[in-house]
C-alpha positions in Angstrom: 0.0 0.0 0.0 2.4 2.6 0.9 4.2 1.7 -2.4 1.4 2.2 -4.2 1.0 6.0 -2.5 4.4 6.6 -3.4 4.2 5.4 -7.2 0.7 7.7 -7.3 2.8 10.6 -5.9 5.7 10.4 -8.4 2.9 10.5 -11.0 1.4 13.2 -9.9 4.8 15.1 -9.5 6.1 14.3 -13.3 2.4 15.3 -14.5 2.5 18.3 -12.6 6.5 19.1 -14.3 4.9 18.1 -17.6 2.3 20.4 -17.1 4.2 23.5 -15.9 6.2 23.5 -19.1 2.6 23.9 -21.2 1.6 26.4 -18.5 5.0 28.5 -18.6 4.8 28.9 -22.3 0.6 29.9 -22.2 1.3 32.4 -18.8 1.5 35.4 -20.9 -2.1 34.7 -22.0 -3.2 36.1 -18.5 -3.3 39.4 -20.6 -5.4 38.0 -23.4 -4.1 40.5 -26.4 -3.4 40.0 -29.3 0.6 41.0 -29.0 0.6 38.6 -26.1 -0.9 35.9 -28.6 1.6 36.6 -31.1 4.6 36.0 -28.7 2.9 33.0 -27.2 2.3 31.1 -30.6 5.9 31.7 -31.1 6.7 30.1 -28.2 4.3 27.3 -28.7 6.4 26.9 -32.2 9.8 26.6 -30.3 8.0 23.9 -27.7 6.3 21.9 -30.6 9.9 21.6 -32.4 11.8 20.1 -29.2 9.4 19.1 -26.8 8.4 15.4 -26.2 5.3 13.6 -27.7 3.1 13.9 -25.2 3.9 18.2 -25.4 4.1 18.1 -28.9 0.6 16.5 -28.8 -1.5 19.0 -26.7 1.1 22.3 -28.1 -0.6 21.3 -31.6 -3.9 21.7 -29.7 -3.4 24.6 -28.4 -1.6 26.8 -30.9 -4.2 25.8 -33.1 -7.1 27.0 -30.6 -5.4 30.6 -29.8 -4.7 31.1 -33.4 -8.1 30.4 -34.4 -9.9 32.4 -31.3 -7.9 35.8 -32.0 -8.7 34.6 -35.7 -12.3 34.5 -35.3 -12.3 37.8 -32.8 -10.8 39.6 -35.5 -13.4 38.4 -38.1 -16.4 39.3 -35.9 -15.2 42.9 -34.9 -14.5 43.3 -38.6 -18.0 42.2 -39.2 -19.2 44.4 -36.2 -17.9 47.5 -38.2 -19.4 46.8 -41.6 -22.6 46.3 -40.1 -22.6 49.3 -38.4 -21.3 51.3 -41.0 -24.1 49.6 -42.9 -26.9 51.1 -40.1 -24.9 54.4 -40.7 -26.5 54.0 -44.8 -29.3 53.0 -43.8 -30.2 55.7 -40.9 -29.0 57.6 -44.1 -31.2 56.5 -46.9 -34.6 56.4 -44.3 -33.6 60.2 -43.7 -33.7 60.8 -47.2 -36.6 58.8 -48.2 -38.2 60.2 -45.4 -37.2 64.2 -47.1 -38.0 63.3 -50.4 -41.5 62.4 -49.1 -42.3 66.1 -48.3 -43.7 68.5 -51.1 -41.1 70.9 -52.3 -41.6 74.5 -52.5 -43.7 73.3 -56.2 -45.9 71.2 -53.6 -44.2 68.0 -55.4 -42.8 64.8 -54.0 -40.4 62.5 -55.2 -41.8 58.9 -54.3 -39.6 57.1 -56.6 -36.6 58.6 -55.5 -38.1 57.8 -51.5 -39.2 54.6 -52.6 -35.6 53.4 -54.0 -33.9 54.8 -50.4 -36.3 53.0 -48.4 -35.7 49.8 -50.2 -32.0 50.4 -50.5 -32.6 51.1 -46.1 -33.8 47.0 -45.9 -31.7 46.1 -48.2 -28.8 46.8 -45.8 -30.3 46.0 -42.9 -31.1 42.4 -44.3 -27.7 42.1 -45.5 -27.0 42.9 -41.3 -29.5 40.1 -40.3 -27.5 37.6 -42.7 -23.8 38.5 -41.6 -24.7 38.6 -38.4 -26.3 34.8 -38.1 -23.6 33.8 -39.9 -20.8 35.9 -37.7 -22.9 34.0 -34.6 -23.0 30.6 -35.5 -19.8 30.0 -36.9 -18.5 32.1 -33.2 -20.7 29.5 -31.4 -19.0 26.7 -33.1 -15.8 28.5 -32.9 -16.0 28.6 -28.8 -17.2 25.1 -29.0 -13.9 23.8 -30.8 -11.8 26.2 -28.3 -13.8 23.9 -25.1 -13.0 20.9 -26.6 -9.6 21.7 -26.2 -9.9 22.5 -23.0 -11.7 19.2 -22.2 -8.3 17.5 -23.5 -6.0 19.5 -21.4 -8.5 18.7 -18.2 -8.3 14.6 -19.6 -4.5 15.3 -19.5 -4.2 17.3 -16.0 -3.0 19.9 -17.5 -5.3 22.6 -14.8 -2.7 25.4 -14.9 -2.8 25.7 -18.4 -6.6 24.9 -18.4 -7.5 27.5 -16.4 -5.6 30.3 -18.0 -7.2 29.6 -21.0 -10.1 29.4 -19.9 -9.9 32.9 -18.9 -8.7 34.0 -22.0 -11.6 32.6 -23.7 -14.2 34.1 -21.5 -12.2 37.5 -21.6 -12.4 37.8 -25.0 -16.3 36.3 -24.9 -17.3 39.5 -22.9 -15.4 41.6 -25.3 -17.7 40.5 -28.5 -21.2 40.8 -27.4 -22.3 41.6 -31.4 -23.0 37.6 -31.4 -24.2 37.3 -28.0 -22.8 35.5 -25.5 -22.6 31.0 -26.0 -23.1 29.0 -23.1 -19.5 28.3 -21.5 -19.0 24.9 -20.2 -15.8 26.6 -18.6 -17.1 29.3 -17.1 -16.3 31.7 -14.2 -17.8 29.4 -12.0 -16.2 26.5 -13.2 -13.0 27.7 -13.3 -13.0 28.7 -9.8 -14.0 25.5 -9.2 -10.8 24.0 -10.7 -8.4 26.7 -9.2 -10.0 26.1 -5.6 -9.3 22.3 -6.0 -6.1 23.0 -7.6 -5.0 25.0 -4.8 -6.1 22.7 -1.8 -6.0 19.0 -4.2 -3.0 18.1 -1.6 -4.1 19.4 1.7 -7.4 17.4 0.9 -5.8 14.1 -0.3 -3.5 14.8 2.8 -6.8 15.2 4.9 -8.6 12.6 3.4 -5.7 9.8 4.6 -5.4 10.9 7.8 -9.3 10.8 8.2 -9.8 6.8 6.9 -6.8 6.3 8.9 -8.4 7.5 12.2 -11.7 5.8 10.7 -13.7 8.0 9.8 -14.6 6.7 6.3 -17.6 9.4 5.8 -15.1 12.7 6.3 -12.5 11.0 3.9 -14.8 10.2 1.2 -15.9 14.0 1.0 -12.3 14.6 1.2 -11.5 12.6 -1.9 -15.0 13.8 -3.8 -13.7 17.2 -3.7 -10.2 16.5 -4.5 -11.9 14.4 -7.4 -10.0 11.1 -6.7 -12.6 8.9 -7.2 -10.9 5.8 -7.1 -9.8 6.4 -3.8 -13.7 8.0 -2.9 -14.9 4.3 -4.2 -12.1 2.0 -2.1 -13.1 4.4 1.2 -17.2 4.4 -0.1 -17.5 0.4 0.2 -15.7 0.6 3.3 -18.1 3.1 5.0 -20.9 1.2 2.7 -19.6 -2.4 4.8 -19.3 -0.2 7.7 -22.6 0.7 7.9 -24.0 -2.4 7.5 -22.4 -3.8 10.4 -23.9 -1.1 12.5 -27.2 -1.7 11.5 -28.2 0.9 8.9 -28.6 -1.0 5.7 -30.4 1.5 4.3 -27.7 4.1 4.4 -25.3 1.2 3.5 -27.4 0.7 0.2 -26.9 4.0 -0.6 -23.6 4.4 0.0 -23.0 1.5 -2.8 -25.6 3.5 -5.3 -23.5 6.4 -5.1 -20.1 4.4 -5.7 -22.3 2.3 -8.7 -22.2 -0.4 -7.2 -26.0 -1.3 -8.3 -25.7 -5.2 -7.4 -24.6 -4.5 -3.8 -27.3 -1.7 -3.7 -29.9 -4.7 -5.1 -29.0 -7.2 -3.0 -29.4 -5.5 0.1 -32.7 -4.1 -1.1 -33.7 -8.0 -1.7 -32.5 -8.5 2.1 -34.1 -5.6 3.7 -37.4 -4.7 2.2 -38.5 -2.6 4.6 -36.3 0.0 5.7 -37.5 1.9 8.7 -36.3 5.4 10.0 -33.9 3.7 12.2 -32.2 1.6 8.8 -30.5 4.9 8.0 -27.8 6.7 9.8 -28.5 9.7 11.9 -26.3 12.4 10.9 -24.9 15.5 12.4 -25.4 18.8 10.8 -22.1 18.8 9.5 -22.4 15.5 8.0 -25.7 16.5 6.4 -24.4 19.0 4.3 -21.6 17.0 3.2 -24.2 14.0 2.3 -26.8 16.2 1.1 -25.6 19.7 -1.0 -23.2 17.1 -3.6 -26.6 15.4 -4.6 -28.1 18.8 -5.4 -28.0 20.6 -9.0 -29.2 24.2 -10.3 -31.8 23.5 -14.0 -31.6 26.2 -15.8 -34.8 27.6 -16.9 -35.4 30.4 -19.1 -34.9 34.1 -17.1 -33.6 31.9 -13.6 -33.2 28.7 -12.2 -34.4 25.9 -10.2 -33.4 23.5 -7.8 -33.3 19.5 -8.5 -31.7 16.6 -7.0 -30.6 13.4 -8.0 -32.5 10.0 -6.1 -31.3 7.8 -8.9 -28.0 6.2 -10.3 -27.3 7.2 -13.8 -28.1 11.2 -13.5 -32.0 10.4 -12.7 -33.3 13.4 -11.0 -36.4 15.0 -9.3 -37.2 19.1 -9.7 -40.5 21.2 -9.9 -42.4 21.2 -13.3 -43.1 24.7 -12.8 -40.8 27.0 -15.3 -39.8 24.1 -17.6 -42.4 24.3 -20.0 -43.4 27.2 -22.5 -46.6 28.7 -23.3 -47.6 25.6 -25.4 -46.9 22.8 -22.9 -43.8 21.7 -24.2 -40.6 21.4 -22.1 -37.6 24.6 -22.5 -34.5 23.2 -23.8 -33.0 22.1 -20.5 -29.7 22.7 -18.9 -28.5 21.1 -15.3 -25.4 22.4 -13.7 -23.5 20.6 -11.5 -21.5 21.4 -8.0 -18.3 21.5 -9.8 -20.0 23.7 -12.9 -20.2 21.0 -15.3 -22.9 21.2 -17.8 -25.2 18.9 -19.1 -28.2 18.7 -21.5 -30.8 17.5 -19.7 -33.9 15.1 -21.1 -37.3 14.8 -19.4 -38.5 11.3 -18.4 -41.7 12.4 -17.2 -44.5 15.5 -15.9 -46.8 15.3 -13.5 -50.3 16.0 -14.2 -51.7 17.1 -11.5 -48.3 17.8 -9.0 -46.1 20.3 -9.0 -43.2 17.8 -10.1 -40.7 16.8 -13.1 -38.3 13.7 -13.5 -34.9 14.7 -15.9 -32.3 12.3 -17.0 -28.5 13.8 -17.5 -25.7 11.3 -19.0 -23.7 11.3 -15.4 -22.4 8.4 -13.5 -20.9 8.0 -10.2 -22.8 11.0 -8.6 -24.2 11.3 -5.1 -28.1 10.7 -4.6 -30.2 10.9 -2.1 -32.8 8.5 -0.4 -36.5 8.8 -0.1 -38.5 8.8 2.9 -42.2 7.5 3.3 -45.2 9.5 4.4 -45.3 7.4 7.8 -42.6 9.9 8.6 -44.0 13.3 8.1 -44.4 13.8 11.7 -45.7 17.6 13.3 -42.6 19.7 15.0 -40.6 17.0 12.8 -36.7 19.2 11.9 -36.3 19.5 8.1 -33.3 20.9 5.8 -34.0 22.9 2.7 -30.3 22.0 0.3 -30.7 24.5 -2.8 -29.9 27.6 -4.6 -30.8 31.5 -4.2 -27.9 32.6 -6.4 -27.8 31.9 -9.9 -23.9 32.4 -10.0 -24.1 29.8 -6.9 -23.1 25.5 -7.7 -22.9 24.2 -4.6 -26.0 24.0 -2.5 -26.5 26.2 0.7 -28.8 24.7 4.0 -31.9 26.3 5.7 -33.7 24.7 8.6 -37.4 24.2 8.8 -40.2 22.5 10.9 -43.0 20.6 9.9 -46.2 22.3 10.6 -48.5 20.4 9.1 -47.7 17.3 7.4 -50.5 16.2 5.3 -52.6 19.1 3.6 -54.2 20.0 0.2 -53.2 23.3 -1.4 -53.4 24.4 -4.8 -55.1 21.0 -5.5 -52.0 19.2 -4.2 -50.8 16.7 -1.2 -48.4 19.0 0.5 -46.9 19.4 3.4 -46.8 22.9 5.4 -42.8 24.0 6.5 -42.6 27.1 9.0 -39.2 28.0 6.3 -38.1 30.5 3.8 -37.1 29.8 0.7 -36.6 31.8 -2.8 -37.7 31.0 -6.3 -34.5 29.3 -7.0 -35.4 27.2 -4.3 -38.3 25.3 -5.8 -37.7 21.7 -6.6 -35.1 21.4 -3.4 -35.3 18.5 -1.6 -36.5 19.0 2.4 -34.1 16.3 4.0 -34.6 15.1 7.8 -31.8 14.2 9.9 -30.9 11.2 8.3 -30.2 12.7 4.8 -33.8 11.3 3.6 -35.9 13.3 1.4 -39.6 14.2 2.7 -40.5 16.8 0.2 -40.1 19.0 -2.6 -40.1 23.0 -2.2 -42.7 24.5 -4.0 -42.9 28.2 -2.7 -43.4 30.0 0.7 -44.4 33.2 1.9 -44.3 35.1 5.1 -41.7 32.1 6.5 -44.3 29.3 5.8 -43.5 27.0 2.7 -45.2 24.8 1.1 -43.3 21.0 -0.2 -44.7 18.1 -2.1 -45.3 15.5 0.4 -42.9 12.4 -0.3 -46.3 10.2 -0.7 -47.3 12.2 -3.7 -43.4 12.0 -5.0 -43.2 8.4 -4.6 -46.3 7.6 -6.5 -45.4 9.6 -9.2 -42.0 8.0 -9.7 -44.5 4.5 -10.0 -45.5 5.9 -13.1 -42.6 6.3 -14.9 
């Protein structure tokens, strides 16, 4: 074992030699000019000629992305000016159309000459509207092909370099707003989600060993999840998972293997235990809540905001509110979920409910973290809840409020609900309300005045039977 750290840390330390060589060359990118382009692509150049394949490789990748990028700006600002100077002839020609239209000192008008401007006026402006859905899409796919790069220097733990361009790309996206503004899958949030793991990746791996050496297999999992070594979050995951068992809480033992993907294990305990009661799942502190609870939780970007959803189902199944996901016709907004570490991820819909507040989404994700449902024989009055979800929009990782259950069976608005004394915001709705044990008994809807209202967990569990 301790041969095995070693060999993982002498990996680590060439990748991180290999990488500051790529990084070195792409630092004077932080000022993302072109005369700072210039000198890097030269530099690039000199690297490609005598570096080793593995530099050579992703040097290609990148001289050909910042040499497009700058490319492309330059084409869209030049397109920028003609157009404008194209609105300037046209302002021009209506002006002149507009004078031509008023009688002369004879009383005459000229409508041929107006008629000619003013068609001469569309003329440009359509020629606008075509340049400028070309100059959009082919900047959209441009950006694209710049992330893909950026994918291959993440594959190849290159994050120094990564996140400097990065920057560069989403500098020079603000600084070209003529084609609007593509969705980034490296944006600001992401990347400060990469430069706060870069910068604490070895205190936390550090952490995390100490932790499963004093035995505490739940802090050093969370330690390893946010360092993103996941085969170390798996080995320490099946111990807790074994761990738990033995204690008597297969039910948070069975979820432990879900969120590893380790569906048999999950199966066969399911098989063993059929009925889990309250006391089948761990209690947990409120510091071990969060840590169990906020990973499972994602922002769904809706048109003009956001909601809240969760995942309660290996293989990116997750539950949210229906309310905001669906235009004026009934048919579901082209769907975006954004995960704690500000990945991005087209999302599908498996299913509405028809007469709940209530959607079920699918993303292509593995190995994420989920949480359990409760049953309606635990809505309980004065029972504690926690609300996990979002009030910021620029905000990935879910923050906690705590609630109390005032009343936990009621109809409102024609639906099973459950009454919260709790605030919550519009981002909020389609968070999970978790009780102590991480389990979920409801779904934010809205609130008012500090009393919310939640989808009951009855009314969530028989829609999921429908599906």
């Amino acid at each position: 074992m301790k041969f095995l750290r070693l060999f993982l840390v002498l990996i680590g330390l060439i990748s991180c030699l290999r990488g500051s060589e790529l990084s070195g060359v792409v630092a004077d990118l932080k000022d993302p000019s072109l005369t700072a382009a210039k000198g890097v692509l030269k530099k690039l150049d000199d690297l490609i000629e005598k570096g080793d394949a593995r530099t050579v490789t992703l040097g290609k990748k990148v001289h050909r992305s910042v040499k497009r990028i700058f490319t492309k700006e330059h084409k869209v600002l030049a397109g920028k000016k003609a157009a404008d100077e194209r609105e300037e002839k046209a302002k021009q020609l209506d002006q002149n159309g507009r004078r031509w239209l008023k009688p002369n000192v004879h009383g005459d008008v000229n409508k041929g000459a107006a008629s000619a401007a003013f068609r001469k006026a569309r003329g440009l402006r359509n020629d606008n509207k075509t340049e400028h859905e070309s100059h959009t899409k082919e900047w959209a796919e441009e950006i694209a092909d710049f992330e893909k790069m950026l994918g291959d220097l993440l594959f190849s733990k290159e994050d120094e370099t990564l996140l400097i361009l990065a920057e560069l790309m989403q500098a020079i996206v603000k600084r070209t707003p003529w084609v609007g503004s593509p969705s980034l899958n490296y944006d600001e949030s992401r990347t400060q989600f990469l430069k706060q793991r870069g910068e604490n990746k070895e205190r936390w791996l550090t952490l995390a060993n100490h932790a499963a050496d004093a035995g505490d297999f739940e802090l050093s999992y969370d330690f390893y999840r946010l360092s993103g070594n996941d085969l170390a979050r798996f080995r320490v995951g099946a111990r807790l998972a074994n761990q738990m068992l033995a204690e008597g809480h297969p039910g948070s033992a069975m979820n432990r293997w879900e969120r590893i993907g380790k569906l048999e294990k999950a199966k066969g305990l399911r098989l063993k235990y059929p009925d889990l009661g309250t006391s089948s799942y761990q209690a947990l502190g409120e510091a071990v809540l969060d840590r169990f609870a906020a990973p499972a939780c994602v922002r769904v970007l809706v048109p003009g905001g956001h909601r809240t959803g969760f995942f309660y189902q290996q293989g990116g199944h997750l539950l949210t509110c229906k309310h905001g996901l669906l235009d004026g016709d009934g048919n579901p907004h082209a769907l975006t979920v954004v995960l704690e570490d500000g990945r991005k991820f087209p999302a599908a819909v498996r299913g509405f409910s028809s007469g709940h507040d209530i959607a079920a989404l699918k993303i292509d994700h593995v190995g994420h973290e989920l949480l359990p449902l409760a049953g309606r024989i635990d809505l309980k009055p004065g029972g504690r809840v926690t609300l996990f979800g979002f009030s910021d929009s620029k905000m990935n990782a879910a923050v906690s409020s705590k609630g109390t259950i005032m009343v936990p069976l009621e109809t409102w608005q024609n639906q099973s609900s459950s009454r919260v004394a709790l605030d919550g915001s519009p981002g909020h709705r389609g968070a999970p309300l978790v009780d102590s044990r991480g389990r979920v008994l409801g779904l934010f809807m809205a609130s008012k005045t500090g009393t919310a209202r939640s989808l009951e967990i009855g009314a969530i569990r028989d829609f999921l039977k429908t599906l």
